[in-house]
ChimeraX commands (.cxc) that place a marker at each C-alpha (Angstrom):
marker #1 position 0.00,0.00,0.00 radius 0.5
marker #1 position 1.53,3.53,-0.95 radius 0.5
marker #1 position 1.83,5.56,1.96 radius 0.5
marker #1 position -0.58,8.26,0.22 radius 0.5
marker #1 position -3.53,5.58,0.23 radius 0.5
marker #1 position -2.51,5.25,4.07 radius 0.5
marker #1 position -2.86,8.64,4.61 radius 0.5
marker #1 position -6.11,8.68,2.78 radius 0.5
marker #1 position -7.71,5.90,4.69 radius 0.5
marker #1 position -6.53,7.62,8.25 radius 0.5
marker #1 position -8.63,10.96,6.55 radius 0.5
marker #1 position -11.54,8.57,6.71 radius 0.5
marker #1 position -11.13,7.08,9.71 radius 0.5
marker #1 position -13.37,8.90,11.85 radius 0.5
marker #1 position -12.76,9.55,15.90 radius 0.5
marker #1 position -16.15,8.74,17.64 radius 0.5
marker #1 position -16.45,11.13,19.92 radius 0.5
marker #1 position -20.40,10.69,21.20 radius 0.5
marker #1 position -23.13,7.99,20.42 radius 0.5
marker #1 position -23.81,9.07,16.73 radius 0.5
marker #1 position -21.40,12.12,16.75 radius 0.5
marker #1 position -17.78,11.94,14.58 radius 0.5
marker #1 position -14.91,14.02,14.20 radius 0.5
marker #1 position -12.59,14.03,10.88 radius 0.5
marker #1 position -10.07,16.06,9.96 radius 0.5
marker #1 position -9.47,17.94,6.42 radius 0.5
marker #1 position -6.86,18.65,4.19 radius 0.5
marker #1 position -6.63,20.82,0.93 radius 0.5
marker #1 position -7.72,20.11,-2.62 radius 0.5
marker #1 position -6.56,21.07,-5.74 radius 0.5
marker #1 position -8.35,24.37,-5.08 radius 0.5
marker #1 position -8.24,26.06,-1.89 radius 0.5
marker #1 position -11.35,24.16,0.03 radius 0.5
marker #1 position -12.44,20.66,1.33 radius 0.5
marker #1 position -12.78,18.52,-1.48 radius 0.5
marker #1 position -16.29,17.55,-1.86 radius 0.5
marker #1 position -15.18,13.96,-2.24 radius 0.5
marker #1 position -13.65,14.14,0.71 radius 0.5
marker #1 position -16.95,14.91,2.75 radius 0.5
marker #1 position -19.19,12.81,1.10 radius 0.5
marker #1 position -16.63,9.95,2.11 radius 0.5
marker #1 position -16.48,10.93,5.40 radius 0.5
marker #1 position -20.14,11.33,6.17 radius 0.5
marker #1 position -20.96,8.02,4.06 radius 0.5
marker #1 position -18.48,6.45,6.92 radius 0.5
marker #1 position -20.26,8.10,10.02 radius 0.5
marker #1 position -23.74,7.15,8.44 radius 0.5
marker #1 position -22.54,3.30,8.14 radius 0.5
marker #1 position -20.64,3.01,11.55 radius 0.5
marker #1 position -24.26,3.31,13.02 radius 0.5
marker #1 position -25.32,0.29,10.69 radius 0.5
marker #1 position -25.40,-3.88,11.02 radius 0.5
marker #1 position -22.06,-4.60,9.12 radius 0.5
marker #1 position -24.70,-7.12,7.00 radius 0.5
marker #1 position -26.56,-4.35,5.73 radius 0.5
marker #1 position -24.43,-2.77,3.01 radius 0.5
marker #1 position -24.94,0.90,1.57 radius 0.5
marker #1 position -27.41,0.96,-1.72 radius 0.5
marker #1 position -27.74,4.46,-1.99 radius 0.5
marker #1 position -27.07,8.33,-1.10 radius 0.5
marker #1 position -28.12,11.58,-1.93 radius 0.5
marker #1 position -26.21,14.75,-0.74 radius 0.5
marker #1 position -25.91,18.77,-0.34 radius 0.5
marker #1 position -23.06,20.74,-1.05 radius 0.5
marker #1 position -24.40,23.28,1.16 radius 0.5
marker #1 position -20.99,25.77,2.29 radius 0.5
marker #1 position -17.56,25.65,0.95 radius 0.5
marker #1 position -15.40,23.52,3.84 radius 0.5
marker #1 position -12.88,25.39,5.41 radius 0.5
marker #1 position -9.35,22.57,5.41 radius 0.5
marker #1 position -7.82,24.29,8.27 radius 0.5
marker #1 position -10.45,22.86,10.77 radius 0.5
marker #1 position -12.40,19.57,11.89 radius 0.5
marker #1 position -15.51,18.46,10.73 radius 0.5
marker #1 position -18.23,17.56,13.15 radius 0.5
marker #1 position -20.41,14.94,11.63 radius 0.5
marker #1 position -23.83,14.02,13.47 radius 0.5
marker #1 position -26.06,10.88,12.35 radius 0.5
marker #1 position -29.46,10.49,13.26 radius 0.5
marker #1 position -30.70,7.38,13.06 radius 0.5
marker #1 position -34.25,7.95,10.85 radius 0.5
marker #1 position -35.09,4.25,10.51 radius 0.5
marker #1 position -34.08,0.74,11.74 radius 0.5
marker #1 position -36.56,-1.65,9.01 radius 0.5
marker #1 position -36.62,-5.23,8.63 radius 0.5
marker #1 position -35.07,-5.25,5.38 radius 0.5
marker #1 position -33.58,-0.95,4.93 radius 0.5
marker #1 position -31.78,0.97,7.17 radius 0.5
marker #1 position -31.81,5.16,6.79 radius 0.5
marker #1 position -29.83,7.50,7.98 radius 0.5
marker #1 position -29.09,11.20,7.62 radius 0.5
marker #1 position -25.63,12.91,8.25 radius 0.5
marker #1 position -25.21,17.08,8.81 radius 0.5
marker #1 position -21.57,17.84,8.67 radius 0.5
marker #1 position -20.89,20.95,10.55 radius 0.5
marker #1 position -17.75,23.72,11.15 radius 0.5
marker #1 position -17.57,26.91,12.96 radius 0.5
marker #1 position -21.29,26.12,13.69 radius 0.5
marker #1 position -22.63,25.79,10.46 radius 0.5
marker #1 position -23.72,22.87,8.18 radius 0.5
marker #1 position -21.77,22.80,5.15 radius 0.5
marker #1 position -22.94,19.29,3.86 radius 0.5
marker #1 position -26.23,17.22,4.37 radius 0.5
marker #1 position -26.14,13.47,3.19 radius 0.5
marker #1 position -29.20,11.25,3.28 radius 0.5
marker #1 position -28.39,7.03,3.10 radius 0.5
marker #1 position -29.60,3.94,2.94 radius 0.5
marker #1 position -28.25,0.61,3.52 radius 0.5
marker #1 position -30.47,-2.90,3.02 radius 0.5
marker #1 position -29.58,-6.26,3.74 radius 0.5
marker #1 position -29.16,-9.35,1.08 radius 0.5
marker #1 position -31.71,-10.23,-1.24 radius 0.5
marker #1 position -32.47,-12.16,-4.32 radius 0.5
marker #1 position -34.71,-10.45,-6.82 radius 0.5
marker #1 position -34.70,-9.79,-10.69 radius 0.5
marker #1 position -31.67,-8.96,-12.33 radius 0.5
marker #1 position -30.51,-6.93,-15.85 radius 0.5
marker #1 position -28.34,-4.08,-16.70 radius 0.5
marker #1 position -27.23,-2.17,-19.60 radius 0.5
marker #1 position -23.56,-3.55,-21.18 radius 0.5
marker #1 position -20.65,-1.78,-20.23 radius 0.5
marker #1 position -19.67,0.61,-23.00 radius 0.5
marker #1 position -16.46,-0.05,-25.53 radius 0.5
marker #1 position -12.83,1.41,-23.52 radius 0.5
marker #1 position -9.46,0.18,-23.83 radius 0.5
marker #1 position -7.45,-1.48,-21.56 radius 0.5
marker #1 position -6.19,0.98,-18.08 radius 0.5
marker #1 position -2.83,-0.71,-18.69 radius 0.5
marker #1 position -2.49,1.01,-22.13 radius 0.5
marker #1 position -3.42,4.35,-20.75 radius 0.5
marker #1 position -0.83,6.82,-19.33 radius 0.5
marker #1 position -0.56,7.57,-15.80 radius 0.5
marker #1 position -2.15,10.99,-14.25 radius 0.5
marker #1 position 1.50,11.83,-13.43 radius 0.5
marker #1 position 2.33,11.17,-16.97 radius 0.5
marker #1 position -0.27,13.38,-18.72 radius 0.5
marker #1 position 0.24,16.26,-16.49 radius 0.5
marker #1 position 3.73,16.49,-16.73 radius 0.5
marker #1 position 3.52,16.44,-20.35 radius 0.5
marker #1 position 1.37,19.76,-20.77 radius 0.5
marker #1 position 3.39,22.60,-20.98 radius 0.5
marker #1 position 0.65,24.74,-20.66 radius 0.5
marker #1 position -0.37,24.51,-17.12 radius 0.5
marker #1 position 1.32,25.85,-14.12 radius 0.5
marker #1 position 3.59,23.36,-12.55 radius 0.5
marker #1 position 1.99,24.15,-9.28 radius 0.5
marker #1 position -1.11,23.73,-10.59 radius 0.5
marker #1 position 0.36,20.38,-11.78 radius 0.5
marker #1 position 1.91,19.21,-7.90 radius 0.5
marker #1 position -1.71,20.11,-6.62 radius 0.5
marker #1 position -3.59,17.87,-9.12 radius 0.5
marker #1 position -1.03,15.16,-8.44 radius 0.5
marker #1 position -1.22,15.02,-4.50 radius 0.5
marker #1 position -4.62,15.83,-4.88 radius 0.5
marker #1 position -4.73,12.34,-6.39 radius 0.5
marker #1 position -1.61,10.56,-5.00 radius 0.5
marker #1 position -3.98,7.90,-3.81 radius 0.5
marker #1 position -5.75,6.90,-6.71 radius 0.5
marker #1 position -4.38,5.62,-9.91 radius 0.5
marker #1 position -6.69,7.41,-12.65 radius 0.5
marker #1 position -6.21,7.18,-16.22 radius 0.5
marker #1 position -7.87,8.91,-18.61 radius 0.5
marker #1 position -9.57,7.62,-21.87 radius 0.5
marker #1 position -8.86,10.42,-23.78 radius 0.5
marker #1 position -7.86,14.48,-23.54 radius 0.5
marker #1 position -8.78,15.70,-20.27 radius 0.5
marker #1 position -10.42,19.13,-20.41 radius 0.5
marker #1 position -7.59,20.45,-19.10 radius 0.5
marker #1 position -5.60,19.09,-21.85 radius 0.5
marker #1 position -7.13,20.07,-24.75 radius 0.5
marker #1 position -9.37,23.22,-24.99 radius 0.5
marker #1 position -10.75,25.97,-26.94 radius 0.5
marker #1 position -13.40,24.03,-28.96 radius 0.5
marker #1 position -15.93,21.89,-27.97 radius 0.5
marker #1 position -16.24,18.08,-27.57 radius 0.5
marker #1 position -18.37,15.35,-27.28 radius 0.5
marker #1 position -19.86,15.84,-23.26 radius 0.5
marker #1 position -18.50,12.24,-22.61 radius 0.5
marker #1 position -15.49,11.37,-20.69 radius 0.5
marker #1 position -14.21,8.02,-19.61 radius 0.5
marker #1 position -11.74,7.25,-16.62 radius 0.5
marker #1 position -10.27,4.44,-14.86 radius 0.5
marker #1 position -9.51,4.08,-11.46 radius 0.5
marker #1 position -8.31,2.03,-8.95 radius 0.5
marker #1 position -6.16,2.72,-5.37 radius 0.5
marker #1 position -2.67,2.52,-5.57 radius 0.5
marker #1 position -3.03,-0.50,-2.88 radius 0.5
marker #1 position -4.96,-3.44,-1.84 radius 0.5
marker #1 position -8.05,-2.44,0.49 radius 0.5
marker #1 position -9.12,-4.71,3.50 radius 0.5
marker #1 position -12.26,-6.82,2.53 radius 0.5
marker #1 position -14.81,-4.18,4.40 radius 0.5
marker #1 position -17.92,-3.91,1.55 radius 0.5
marker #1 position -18.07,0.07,3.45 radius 0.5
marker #1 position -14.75,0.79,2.88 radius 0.5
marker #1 position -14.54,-0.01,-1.41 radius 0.5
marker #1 position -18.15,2.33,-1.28 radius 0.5
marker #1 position -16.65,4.90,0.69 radius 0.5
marker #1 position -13.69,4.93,-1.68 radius 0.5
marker #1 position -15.61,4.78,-4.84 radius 0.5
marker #1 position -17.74,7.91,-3.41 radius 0.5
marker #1 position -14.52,9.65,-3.17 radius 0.5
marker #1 position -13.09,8.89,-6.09 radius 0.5
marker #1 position -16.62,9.92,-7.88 radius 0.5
marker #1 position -16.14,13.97,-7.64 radius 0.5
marker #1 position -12.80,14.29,-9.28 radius 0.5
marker #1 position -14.02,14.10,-12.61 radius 0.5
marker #1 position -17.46,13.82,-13.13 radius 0.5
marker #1 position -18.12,17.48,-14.52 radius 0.5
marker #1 position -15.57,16.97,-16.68 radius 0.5
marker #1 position -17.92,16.05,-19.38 radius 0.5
marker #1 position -20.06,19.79,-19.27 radius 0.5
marker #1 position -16.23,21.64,-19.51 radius 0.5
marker #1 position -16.00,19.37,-22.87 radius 0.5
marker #1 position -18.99,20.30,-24.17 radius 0.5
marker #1 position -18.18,24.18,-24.04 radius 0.5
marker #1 position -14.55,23.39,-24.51 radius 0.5
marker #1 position -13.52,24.60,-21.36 radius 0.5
marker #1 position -10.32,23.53,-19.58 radius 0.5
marker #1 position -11.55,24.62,-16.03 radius 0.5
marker #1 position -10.36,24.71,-12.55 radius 0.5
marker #1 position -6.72,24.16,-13.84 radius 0.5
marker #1 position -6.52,26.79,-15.97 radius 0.5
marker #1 position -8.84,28.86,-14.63 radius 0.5
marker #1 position -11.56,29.53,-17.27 radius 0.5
marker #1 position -14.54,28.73,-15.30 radius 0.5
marker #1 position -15.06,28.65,-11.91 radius 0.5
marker #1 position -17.53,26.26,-9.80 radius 0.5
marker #1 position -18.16,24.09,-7.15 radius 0.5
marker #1 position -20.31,20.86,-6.62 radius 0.5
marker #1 position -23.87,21.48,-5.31 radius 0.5
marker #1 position -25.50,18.20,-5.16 radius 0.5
marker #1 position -24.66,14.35,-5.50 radius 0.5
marker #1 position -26.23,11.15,-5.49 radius 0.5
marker #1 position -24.86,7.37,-6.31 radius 0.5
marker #1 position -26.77,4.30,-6.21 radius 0.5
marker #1 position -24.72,0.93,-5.78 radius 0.5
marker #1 position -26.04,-1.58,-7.55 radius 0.5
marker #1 position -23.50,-4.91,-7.14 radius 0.5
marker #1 position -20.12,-5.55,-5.38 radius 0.5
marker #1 position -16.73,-4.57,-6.51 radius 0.5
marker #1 position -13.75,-3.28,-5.04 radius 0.5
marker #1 position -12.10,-0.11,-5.44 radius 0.5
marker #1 position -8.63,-1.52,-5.37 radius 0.5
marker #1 position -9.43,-3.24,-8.97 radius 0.5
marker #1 position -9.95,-0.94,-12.13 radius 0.5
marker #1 position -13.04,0.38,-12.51 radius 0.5
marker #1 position -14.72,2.39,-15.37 radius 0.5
marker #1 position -16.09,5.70,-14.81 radius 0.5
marker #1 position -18.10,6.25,-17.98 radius 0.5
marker #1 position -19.18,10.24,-17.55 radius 0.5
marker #1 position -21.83,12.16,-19.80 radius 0.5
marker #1 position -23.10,15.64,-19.37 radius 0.5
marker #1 position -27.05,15.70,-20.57 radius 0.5
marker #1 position -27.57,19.69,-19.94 radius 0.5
marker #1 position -26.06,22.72,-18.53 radius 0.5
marker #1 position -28.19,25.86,-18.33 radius 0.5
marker #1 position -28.31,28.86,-15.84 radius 0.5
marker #1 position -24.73,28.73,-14.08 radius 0.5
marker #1 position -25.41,24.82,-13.09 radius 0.5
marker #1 position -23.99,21.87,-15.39 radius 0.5
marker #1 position -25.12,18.47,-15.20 radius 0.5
marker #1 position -22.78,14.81,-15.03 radius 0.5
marker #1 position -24.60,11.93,-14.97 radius 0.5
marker #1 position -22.03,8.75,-14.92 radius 0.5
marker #1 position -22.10,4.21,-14.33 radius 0.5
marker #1 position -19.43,2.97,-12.82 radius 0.5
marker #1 position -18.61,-0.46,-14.22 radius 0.5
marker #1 position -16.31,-3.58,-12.76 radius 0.5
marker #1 position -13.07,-4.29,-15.59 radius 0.5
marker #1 position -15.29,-7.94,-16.28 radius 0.5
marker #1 position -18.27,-5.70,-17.08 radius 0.5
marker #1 position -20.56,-5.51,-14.03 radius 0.5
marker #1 position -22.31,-2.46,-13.37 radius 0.5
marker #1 position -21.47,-1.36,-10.06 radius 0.5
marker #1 position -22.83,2.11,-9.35 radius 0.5
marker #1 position -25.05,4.64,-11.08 radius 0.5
marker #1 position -24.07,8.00,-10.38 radius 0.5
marker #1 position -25.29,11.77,-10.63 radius 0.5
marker #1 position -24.29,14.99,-9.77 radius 0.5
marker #1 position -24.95,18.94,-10.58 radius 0.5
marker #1 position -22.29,21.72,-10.43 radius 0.5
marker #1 position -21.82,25.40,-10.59 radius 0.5
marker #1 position -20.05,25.89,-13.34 radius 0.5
marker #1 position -19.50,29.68,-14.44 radius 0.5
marker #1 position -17.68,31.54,-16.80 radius 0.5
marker #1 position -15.41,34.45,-14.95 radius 0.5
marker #1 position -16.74,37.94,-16.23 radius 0.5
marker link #1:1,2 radius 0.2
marker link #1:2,3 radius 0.2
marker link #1:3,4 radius 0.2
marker link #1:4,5 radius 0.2
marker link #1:5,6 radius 0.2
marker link #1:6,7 radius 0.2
marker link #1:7,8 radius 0.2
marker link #1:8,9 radius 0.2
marker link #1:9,10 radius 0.2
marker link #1:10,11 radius 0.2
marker link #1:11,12 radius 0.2
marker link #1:12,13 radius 0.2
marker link #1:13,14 radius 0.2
marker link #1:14,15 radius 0.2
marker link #1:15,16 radius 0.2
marker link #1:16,17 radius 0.2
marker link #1:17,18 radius 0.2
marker link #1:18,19 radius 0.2
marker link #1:19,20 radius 0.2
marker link #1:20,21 radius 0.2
marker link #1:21,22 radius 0.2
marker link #1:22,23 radius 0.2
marker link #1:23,24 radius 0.2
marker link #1:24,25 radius 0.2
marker link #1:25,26 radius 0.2
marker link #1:26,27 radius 0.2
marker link #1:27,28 radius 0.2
marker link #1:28,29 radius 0.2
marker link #1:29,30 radius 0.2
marker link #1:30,31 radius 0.2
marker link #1:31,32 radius 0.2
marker link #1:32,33 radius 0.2
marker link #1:33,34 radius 0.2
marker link #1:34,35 radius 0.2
marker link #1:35,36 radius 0.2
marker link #1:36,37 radius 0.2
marker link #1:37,38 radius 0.2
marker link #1:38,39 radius 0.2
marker link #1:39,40 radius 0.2
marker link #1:40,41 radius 0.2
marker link #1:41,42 radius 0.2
marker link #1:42,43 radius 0.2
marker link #1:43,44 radius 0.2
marker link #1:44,45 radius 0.2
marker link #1:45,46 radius 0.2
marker link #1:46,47 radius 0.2
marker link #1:47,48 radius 0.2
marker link #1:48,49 radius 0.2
marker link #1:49,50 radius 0.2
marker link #1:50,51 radius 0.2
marker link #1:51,52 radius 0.2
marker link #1:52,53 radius 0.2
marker link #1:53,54 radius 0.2
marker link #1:54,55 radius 0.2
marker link #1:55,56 radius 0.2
marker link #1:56,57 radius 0.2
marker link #1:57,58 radius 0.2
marker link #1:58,59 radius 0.2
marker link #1:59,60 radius 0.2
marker link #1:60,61 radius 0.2
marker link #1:61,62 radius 0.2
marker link #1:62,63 radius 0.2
marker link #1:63,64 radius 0.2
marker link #1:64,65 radius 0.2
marker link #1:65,66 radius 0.2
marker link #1:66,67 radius 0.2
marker link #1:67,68 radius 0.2
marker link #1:68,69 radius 0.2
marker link #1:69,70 radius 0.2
marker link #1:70,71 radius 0.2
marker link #1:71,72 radius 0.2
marker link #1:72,73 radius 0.2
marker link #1:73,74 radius 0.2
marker link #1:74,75 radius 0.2
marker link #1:75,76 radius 0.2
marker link #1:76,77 radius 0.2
marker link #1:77,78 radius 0.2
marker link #1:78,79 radius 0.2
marker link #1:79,80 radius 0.2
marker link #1:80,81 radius 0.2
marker link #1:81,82 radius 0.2
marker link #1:82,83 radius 0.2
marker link #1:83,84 radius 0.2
marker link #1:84,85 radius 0.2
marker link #1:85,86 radius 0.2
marker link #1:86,87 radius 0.2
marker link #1:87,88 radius 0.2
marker link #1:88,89 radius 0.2
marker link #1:89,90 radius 0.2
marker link #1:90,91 radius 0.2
marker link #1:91,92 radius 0.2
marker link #1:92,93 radius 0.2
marker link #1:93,94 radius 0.2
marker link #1:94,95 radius 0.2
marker link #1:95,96 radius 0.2
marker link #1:96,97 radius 0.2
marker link #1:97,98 radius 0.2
marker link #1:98,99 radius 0.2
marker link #1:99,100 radius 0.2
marker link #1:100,101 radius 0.2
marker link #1:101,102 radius 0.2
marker link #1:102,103 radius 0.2
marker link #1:103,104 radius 0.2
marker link #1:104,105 radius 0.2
marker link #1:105,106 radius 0.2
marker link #1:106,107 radius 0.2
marker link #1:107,108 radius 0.2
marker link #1:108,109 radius 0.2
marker link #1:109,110 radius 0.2
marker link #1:110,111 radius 0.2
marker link #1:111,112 radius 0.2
marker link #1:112,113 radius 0.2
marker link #1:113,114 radius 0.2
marker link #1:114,115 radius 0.2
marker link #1:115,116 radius 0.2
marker link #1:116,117 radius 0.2
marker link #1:117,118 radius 0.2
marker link #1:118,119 radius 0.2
marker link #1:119,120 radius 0.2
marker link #1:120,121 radius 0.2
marker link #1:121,122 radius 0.2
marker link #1:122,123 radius 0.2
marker link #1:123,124 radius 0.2
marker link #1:124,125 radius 0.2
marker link #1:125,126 radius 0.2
marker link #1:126,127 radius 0.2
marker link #1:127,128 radius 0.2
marker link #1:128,129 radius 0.2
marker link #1:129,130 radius 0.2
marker link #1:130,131 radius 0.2
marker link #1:131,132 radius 0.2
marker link #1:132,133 radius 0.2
marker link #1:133,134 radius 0.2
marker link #1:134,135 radius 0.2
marker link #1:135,136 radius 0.2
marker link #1:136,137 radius 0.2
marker link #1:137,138 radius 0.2
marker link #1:138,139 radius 0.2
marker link #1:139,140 radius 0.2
marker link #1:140,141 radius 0.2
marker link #1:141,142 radius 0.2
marker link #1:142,143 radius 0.2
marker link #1:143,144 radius 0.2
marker link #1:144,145 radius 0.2
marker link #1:145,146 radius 0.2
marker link #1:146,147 radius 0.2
marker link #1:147,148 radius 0.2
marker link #1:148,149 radius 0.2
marker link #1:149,150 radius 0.2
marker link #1:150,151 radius 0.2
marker link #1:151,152 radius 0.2
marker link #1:152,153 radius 0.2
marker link #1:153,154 radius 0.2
marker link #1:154,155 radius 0.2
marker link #1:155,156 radius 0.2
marker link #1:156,157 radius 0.2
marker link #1:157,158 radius 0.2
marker link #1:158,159 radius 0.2
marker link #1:159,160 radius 0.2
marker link #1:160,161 radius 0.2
marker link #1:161,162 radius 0.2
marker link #1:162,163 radius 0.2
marker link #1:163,164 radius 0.2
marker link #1:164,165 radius 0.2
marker link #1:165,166 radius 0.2
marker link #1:166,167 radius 0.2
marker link #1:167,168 radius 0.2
marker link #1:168,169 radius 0.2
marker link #1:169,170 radius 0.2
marker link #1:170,171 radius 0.2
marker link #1:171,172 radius 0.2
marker link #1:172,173 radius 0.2
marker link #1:173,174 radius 0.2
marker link #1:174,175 radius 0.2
marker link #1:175,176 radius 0.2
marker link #1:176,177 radius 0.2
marker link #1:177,178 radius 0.2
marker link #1:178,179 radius 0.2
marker link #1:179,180 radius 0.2
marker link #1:180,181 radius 0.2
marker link #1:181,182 radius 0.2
marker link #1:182,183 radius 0.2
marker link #1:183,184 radius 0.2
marker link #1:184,185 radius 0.2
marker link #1:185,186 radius 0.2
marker link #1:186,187 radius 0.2
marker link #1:187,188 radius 0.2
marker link #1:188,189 radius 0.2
marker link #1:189,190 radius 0.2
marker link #1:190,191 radius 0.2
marker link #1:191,192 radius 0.2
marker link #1:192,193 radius 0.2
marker link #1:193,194 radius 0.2
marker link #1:194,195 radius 0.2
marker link #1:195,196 radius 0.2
marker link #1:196,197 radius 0.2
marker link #1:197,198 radius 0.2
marker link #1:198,199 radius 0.2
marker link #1:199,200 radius 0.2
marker link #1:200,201 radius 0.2
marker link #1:201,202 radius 0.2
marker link #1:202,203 radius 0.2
marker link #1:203,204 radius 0.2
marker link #1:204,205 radius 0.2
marker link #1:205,206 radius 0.2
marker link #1:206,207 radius 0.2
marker link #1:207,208 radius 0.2
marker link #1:208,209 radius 0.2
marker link #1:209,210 radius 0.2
marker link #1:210,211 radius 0.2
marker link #1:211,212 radius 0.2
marker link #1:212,213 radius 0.2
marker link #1:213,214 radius 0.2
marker link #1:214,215 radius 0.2
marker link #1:215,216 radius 0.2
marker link #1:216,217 radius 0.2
marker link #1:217,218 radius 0.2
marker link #1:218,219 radius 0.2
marker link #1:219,220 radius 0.2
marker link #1:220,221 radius 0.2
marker link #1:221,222 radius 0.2
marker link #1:222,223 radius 0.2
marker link #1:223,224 radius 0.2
marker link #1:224,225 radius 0.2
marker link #1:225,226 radius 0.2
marker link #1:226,227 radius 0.2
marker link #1:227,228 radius 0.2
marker link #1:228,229 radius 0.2
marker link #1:229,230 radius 0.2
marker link #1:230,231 radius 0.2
marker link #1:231,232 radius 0.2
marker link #1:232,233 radius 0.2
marker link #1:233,234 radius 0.2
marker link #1:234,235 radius 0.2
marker link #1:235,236 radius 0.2
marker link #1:236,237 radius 0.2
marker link #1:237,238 radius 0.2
marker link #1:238,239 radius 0.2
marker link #1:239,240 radius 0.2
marker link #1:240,241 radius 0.2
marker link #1:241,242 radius 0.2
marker link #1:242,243 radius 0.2
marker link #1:243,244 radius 0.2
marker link #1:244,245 radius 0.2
marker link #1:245,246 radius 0.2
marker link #1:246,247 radius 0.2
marker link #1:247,248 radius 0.2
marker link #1:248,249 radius 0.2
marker link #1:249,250 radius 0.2
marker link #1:250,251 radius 0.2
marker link #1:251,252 radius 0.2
marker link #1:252,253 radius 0.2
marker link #1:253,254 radius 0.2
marker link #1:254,255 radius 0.2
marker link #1:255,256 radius 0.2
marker link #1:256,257 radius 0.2
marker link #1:257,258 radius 0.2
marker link #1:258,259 radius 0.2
marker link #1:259,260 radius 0.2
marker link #1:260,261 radius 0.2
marker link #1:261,262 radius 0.2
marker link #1:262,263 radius 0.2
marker link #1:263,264 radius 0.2
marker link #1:264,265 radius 0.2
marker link #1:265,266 radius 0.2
marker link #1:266,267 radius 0.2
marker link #1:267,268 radius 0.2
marker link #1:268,269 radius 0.2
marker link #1:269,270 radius 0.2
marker link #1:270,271 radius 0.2
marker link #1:271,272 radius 0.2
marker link #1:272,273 radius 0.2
marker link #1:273,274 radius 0.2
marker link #1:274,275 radius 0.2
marker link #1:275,276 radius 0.2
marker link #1:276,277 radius 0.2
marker link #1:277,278 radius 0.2
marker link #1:278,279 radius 0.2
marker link #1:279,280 radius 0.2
marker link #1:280,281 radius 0.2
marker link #1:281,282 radius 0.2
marker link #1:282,283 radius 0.2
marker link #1:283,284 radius 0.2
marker link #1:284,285 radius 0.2
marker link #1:285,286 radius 0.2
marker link #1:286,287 radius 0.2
marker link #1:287,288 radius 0.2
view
């Protein structure tokens, strides 16, 4: 395991400091805030901590609701909405200096049999073939180098591979709003079903708004041509998988309209499984 992935799965290791009350610390993204990942993560951990280890997470939906200040703790608090036969619910407010700056509603159901299709995983090439995030970046000589080391420990944890040009990469015209990535963690996780969701969560608001910069051929945060943040989020997990093995994050942007841009994604297992369905809006603004 790379000592970044360490230091990642301390982040979400929460201290319990009251029945249904958690403490995590925060560090800096690639722009000067709590990366949204990073919370979601976190609060998917304090909702599941309060849940029977055999009822595994199917679902969340979530509020960006302040921008998270790194320099301080987080306070999560779960309250425990409902206790079922076969679904558990839960609801998470993440608070600093007094004030909620995230809201995540989840739900967790035991094992059950039941009907069974899904749509095949779309055509990609093999992660192995791709370059390596450290690899692409370093090979633009248009961004800022610091810009560069931020995106890069930013990531440290995560081997992520794009399909094709990044936004960031190629700009100035615009693209198909489709975007493929694979990912994995630089490491083997322990065999906790919680810990590959939690991971997968985090991993899931790198790049998902990638796909609305591409259609407006925007290079974004990195080069500083729009400006945004992530307002909502939801995922549904639909089968097993592990975040340690290479997933496909197949991203699509169906709309963006009045300062808001929409990324609608399926994340799929490397033998073709889909494994979660994911959505999420953004601000995404041009700088006047």
């Amino acid at each position: 395991m790379s000592q970044a992935l360490q230091d990642l799965l301390d982040l979400l290791d929460l201290e319990q400091i009251e029945e249904n009350i958690f403490r995590g610390s925060s560090r800096s993204a690639v722009v000067p805030r709590v990366f949204g990942g990073q919370v979601a993560a976190q609060a998917l951990v304090a909702a599941g901590r309060t849940v029977p280890e055999d009822r595994p997470a199917h679902s969340l939906h979530a509020y960006f609701l302040r921008l998270g200040d790194p320099g301080a703790p987080i306070v999560y608090t779960v309250d425990r909405i409902r206790d079922g036969r076969s679904f558990t619910t839960r609801r998470v407010v993440a608070v600093q200096h007094g004030k909620p700056i995230f809201h995540l509603s989840a739900s967790f159901q035991t094992h059950e049999e039941g009907l069974d299709h899904q749509d095949p995983m779309p055509a990609s090439p093999d992660p192995d073939t791709l370059p390596t995030s450290e690899e692409r970046l370093r090979g633009y000589a248009h961004l800022d180098p610091e810009v560069v080391d931020r995106f890069l420990e930013a990531r440290a944890a995560v081997d992520l591979r794009y399909v094709d040009e990044p936004p960031y990469g190629r700009f100035g015209e615009p693209r198909a709003p489709h975007s493929q990535v694979w990912f994995r963690t630089k490491g083997k996780l322990a065999d906790d079903p919680l810990l590959h969701v939690v991971l997968a969560t985090y991993v899931s608001d790198m790049t998902l708004l990638d796909s609305v910069l591409l259609a407006h051929g925007r290079g974004g945060w990195a080069v500083g041509d729009v400006v945004g943040a992530s307002l909502d989020h939801a995922m549904w997990f639909h089968r097993p998988f592990r975040a340690d093995e290479w997933l496909l994050y197949d991203q699509q942007s169906p709309s963006a309209h009045g300062g808001r841009g929409l990324g609608q994604a399926r994340i799929y297992t490397q033998d073709g499984r889909l494994a979660v369905s994911v959505i999420q809006e953004g601000v995404v603004r041009v700088p006047r």
